[in-house]
N, C-alpha and C positions, 0 to 999 in steps of 0.2 A: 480815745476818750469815751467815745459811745461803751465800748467795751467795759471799761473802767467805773460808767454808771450804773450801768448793769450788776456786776460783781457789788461793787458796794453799798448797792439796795438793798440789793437779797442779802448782805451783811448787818444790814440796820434791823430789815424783817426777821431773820435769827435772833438777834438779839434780844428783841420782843419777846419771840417765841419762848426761848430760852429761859427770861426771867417770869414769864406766866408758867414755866414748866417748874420752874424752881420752887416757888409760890404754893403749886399744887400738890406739889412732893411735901412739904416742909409747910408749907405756910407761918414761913419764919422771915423776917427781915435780915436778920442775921447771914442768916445763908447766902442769900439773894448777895448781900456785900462780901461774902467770901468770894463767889462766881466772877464781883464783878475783880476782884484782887487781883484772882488769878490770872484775869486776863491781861492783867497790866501790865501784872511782876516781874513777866518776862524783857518788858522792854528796860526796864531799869538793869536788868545782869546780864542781857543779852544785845543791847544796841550794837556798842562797841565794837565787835566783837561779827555782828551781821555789817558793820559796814566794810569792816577789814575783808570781810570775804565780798563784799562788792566789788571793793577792788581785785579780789583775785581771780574771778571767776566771769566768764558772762552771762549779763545783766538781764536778757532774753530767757538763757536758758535757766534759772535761775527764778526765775518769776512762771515761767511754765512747771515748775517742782513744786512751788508754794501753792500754786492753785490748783495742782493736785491733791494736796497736802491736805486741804481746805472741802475737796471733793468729796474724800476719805473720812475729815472730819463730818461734815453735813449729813452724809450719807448712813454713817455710823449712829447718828443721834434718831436719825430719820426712823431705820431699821428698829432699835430701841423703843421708842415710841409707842411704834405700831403696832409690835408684839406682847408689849407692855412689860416688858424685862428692866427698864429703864430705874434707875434706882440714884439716890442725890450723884453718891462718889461717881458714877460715871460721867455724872454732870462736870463736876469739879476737874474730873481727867482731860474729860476734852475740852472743859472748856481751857484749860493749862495748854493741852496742843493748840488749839487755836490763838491763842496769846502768843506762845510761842512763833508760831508761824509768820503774824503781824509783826511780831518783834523783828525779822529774817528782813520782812518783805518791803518794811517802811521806807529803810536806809537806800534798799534797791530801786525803789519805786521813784524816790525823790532825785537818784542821784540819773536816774535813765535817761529824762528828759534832753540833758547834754547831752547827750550821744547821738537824737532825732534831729535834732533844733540845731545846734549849736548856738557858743556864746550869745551870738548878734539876737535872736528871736529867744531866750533864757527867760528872760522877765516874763513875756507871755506867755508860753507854755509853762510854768510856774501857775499864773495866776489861774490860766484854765482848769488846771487840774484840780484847785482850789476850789473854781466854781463845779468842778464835777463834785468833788466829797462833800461840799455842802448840800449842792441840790440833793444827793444822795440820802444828806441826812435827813430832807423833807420827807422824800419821797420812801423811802425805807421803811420808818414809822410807821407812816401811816397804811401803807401796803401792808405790814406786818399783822396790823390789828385789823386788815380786811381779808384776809388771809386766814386768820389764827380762826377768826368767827367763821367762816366757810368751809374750809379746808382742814380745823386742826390743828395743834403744833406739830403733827406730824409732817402736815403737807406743808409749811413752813418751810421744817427741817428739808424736805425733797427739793423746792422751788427753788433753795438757797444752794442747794448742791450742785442744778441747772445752771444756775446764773454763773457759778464760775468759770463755762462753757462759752461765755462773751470773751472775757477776755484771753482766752487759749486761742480761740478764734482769731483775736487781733494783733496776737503774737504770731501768730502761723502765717497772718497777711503779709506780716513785714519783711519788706525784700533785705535782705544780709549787707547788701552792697551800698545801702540807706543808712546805714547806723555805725556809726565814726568808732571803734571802738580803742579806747586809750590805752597805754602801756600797763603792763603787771607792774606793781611794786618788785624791786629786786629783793626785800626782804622777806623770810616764808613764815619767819617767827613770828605769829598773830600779835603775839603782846608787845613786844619789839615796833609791827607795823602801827598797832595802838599807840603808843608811846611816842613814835614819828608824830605823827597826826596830831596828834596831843601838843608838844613840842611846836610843830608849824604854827596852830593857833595861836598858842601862850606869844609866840615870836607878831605877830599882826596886830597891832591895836583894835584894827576896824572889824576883827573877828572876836576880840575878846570884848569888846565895847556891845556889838550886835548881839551874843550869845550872852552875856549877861543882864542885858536887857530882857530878851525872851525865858532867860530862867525866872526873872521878879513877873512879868507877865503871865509864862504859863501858871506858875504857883499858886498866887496872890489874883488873877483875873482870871484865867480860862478854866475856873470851875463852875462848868453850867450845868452841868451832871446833877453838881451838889446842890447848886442855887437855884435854880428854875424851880425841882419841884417845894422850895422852901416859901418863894416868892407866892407861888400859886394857893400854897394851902393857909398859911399863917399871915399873910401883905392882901392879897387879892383875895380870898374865900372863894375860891372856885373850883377847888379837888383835881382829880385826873386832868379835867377838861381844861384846865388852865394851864399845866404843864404845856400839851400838843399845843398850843397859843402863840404861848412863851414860844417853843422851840423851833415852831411856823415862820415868826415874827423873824427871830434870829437869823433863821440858815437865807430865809428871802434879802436880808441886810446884808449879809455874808456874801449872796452871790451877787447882787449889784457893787460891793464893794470889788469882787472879784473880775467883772466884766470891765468897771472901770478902770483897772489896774492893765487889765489885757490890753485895753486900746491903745490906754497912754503909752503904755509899756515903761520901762525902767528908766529912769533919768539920774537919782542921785539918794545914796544911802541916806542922805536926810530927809528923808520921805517917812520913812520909821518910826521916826521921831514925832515926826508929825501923826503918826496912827496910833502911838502909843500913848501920846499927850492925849488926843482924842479918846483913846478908848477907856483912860482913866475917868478923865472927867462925865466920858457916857456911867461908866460904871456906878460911878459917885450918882449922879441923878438918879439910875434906876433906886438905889437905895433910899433915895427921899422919896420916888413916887409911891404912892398910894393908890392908884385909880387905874382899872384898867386899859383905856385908850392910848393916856398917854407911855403907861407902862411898856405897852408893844409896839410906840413909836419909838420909846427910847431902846427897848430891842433891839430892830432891826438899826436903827442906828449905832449899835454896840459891835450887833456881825460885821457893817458893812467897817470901822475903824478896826476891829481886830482883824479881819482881811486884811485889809489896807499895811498893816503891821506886820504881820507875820510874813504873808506873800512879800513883801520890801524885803523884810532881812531873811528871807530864805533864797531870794535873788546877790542881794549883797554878798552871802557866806559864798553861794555857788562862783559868781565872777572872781572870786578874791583865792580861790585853790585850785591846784594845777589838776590837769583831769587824772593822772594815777592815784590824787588822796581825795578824789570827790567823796567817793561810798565811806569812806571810814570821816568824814568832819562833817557828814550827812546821819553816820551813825551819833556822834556826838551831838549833834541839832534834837534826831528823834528821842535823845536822852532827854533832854533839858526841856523838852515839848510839849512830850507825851509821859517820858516816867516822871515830871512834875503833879502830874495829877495825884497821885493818893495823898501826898504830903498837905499838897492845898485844898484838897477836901474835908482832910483831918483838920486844917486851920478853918478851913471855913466853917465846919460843924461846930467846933470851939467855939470860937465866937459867937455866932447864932444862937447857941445855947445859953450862952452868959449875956448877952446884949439885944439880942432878935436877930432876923438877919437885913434890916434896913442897914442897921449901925454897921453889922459886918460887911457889907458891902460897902459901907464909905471907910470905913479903914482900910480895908485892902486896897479902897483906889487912891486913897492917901499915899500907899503906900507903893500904889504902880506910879502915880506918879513921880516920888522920888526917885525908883530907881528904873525911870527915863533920863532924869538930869545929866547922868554920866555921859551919856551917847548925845544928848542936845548937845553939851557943851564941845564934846570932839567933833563930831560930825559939823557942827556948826560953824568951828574954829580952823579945824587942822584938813576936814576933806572935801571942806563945801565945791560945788561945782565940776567935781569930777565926771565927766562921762561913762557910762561901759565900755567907749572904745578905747579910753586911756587906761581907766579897771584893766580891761585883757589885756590891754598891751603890756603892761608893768609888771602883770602875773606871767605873761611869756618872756620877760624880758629875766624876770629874775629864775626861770625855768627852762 
């Protein structure tokens, strides 16, 4: 975990770096949203496809490649930088490898935790990892822009190249004989193994009910990318300094939603529901509020309900598939999660534009809210009260 906050600091302070480097180059807006495309793009053609090979490969070794991968990249941008050879397209290249790389390493990341933990402790190491990428996301930032002023976007670029050096470490710690490792799929044909995976979902209500959930959520709610800095410049009049507020307020709601989730730990898929009901109606208010205080109360109570949400049904999907198709319905998750984002940005821009984005934020939570109803009413009806130790047993029972 330590290892993990580390890396993805120095992920958050690149990124900074990155888009002031972009800025300087070009001093284009335009640009800046091409950089950030590229980094997406990858996980919408490539999830699938990194989960399929989670499952075929180990999870350890695997995760030691991408952070080198990432070394390479850092390193690369760093070098550039400093000798002043650095030109936009080189921007766009790496930052397309780096995208790529994330795309590899999501599926692997999320699906690894089973292999440490096991079932029984699933829920918690879920939600911890959670509270790391959040804190991350505080702490990154603003590292980034203490950094960028001292140091340069070069030294940035180098620091970040460092930090991937935690987690090679924490992989090198781990003893072999610690990490349960599951069967290979017998199939070699990636799209075949995709297809499987695919297939098993479509066959589970509790998996298509949860995963359709999170696709209306990440879409239609998890654009804070888009929204924050909308809220800050045109709702609040506060420029730059209202974004870092905003995203302060957030990731701190985030991680208390996240610690909460640790203690309790996992009890029952209709927990979800309840974070998603939640995070609707937070959404909807922040779109009425006007005033700053209460704005960043209703923040951090937005992180800590989409925690709540998300951490549920990435615990529910994990109990509910047998450990050979973890990585590849872990690839499909980071599909729906993470490649939701350009689509609902493009909607939220839309909107904001034609409405403001107060209005656009109560319609999309309008519209998170309806599609929670599907998963209230199942979970509420047909899986109320199940345990995780019935969950596993029913999933080894039918494996």
């Amino acid at each position: 975990m330590a290892g993990q906050l580390v890396s993805q600091s120095g992920g958050w302070m690149q990124r900074i770096a990155q888009s002031w480097l972009v800025l300087q180059i070009t001093d284009s807006p335009a640009a800046l949203g091409t950089v950030v495309t590229l980094q997406f793009l990858p996980i919408l053609t490539l999830s699938l496809f990194a989960g399929a090979a989670a499952d075929r490969f180990p999870k350890r070794r695997s995760l030691v490649f991408i952070q080198s991968i990432g070394i390479a990249q850092s390193l690369t941008l760093a070098l550039l930088t400093a000798t002043g050879h650095i030109e936009l397209w080189h921007v766009y290249m790496l930052a397309l490898v780096q995208g790529t790389a994330n795309a590899i390493e999501q599926p692997i990341r999320q699906a690894f935790p089973a292999e440490l933990v096991g079932r029984d402790l699933l829920g918690s190491a879920i939600a911890m990892n959670s509270a790391v990428h959040n804190s991350a996301r505080i702490v990154g930032p603003a590292l980034g822009g203490m950094v960028v002023a001292w140091l340069d976007i070069t030294g940035a670029f180098a620091l970040n190249s460092v930090s991937y050096l935690a987690v090679l470490v924490s992989l090198a710690l781990m003893r072999g004989s610690t990490i349960a490792v599951p069967p290979r799929p017998a199939e070699r044909n990636p799209l075949k193994q995709i297809g499987e995976a695919l297939a098993f979902a479509g066959r589970r209500p509790i998996i298509v009910y949860t995963l359709a959930t999170l696709s209306c959520l990440a879409t239609f709610g998890f654009n804070y990318s888009t929204f924050l800095p909308l809220l800050a410049r045109y709702v609040l009049d506060l420029g730059p300094s209202g974004y870092g507020m905003l995203s302060a307020a957030l990731g701190a709601g985030a991680i208390l939603g996240s610690i909460v989730i640790a203690r309790r730990g996992y009890t029952s898929p209709l927990r979800q529901v309840a974070g998603g009901i939640a995070f609707a109606l937070m959404l909807g208010a922040v779109g009425l509020s006007t005033s700053l205080v209460p704005t960043l109360i209703l923040m951090a109570l937005l992180g800590g309900a989409g925690t709540f949400f998300s951490t549920t049904a990435n615990t529910t999907v994990q109990l509910h598939v047998p450990d050979e198709m973890r990585g590849r319905i872990m690839g499909l998750y980071t599909l729906l999660l993470a490649g939701m984002t350009p689509p609902g940005a493009l909607v939220t821009g839309l909107l904001a534009d034609h409405w403001g984005i107060g209005v656009a934020l109560i319609v999309e939570a309008a519209i998170c809210l309806v599609g929670v109803l599907p998963a209230w009413w199942y979970f509420g009806l047909r899986a109320r009260g199940r345990t995780p130790e019935e969950i596993a047993g029913a999933v080894a029972t039918r494996h």
